[in-house]
C-alpha positions as CSV (number, residue, x, y, z in Angstrom):
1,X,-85.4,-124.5,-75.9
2,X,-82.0,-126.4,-75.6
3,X,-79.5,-124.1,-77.7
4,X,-77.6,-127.1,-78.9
5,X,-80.5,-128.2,-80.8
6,X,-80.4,-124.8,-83.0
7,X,-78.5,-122.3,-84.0
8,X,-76.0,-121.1,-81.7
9,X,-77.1,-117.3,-82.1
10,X,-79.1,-115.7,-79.7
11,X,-80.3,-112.0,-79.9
12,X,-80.3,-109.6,-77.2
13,X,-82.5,-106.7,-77.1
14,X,-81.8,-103.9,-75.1
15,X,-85.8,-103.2,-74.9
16,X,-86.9,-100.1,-72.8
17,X,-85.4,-97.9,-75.9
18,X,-85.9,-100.0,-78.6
19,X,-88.8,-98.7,-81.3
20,X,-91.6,-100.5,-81.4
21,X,-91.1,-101.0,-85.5
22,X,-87.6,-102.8,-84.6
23,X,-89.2,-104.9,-82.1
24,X,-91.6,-106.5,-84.3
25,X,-89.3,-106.5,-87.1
26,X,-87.0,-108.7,-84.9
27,X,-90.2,-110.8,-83.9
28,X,-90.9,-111.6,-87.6
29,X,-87.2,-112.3,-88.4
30,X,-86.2,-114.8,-85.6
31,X,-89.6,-117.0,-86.3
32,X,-88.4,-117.5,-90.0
33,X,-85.1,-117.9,-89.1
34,X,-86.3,-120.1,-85.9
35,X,-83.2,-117.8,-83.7
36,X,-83.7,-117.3,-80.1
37,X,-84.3,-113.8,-79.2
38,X,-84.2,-112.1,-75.6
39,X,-85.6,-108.9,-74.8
40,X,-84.2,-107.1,-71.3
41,X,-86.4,-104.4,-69.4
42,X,-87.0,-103.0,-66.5
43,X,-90.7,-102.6,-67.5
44,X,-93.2,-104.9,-68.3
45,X,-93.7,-104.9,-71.9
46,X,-95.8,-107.4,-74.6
47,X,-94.1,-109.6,-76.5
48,X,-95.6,-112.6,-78.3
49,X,-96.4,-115.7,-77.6
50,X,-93.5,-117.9,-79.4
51,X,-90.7,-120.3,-78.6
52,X,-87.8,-118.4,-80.3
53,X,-89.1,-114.8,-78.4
54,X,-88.6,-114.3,-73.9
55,X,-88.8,-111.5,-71.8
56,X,-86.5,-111.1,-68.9
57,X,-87.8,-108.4,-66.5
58,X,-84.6,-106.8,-64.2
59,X,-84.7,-104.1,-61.6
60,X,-85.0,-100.4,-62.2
61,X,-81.7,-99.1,-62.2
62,X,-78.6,-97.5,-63.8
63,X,-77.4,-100.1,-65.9
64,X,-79.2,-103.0,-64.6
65,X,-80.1,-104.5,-68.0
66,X,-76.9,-103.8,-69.6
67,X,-75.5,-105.6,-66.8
68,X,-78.0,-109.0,-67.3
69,X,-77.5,-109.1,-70.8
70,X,-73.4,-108.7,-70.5
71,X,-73.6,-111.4,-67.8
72,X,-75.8,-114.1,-69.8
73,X,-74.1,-113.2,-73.5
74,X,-72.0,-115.7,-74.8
75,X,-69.5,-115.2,-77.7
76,X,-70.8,-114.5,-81.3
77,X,-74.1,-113.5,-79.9
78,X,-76.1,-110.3,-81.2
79,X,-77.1,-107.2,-79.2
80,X,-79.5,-104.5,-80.6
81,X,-78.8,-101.4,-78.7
82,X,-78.4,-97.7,-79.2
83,X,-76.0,-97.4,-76.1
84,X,-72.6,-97.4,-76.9
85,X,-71.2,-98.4,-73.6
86,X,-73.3,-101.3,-73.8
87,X,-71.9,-101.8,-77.1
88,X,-68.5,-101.6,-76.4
89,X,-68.6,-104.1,-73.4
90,X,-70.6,-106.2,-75.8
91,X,-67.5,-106.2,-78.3
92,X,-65.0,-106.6,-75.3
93,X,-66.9,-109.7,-74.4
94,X,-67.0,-111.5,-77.9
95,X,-70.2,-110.3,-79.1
96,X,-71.7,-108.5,-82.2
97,X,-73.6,-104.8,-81.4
């Protein structure tokens, strides 16, 4: 999908911890508002089949996700996340958590 084309918002999910209910909320909510939406995990995990929704599988490891999504946010993009360090570099880079 060529960002320039829509809306310049992406969502980030930090996705090992995120409730299952929140995921699919987040599924619904970026195919109405047609938003690209990224989950990162160091699991496999379903996600559907759509356009606006990708998986990006890292590495098990401390911080290993947090560290992906910090190095491919750009500024004004969303993170869902529960972790407040994650958050605060989040902030620190431009970002809403």
């Amino acid at each position: 999908m060529n960002r320039a084309l829509k809306t310049p918002l992406r969502i980030w999910v930090d996705a090992d911890a995120c409730p299952a209910t929140i995921k699919e909320i987040l599924y619904r909510t970026v195919k109405r508002l047609e938003v690209e939406l990224v989950l990162v995990a160091n699991q496999a995990m379903r996600v559907p089949s759509s356009e606006f929704v990708r998986l990006i599988t890292v590495s098990d490891g401390a911080n290993v996700a947090d560290d992906t999504i910090i190095e491919m946010l750009e500024p004004g993009d969303l993170v869902i996340t529960g972790d407040i360090p994650l958050a605060a570099r989040v902030v620190e880079k431009s970002g809403i958590a």
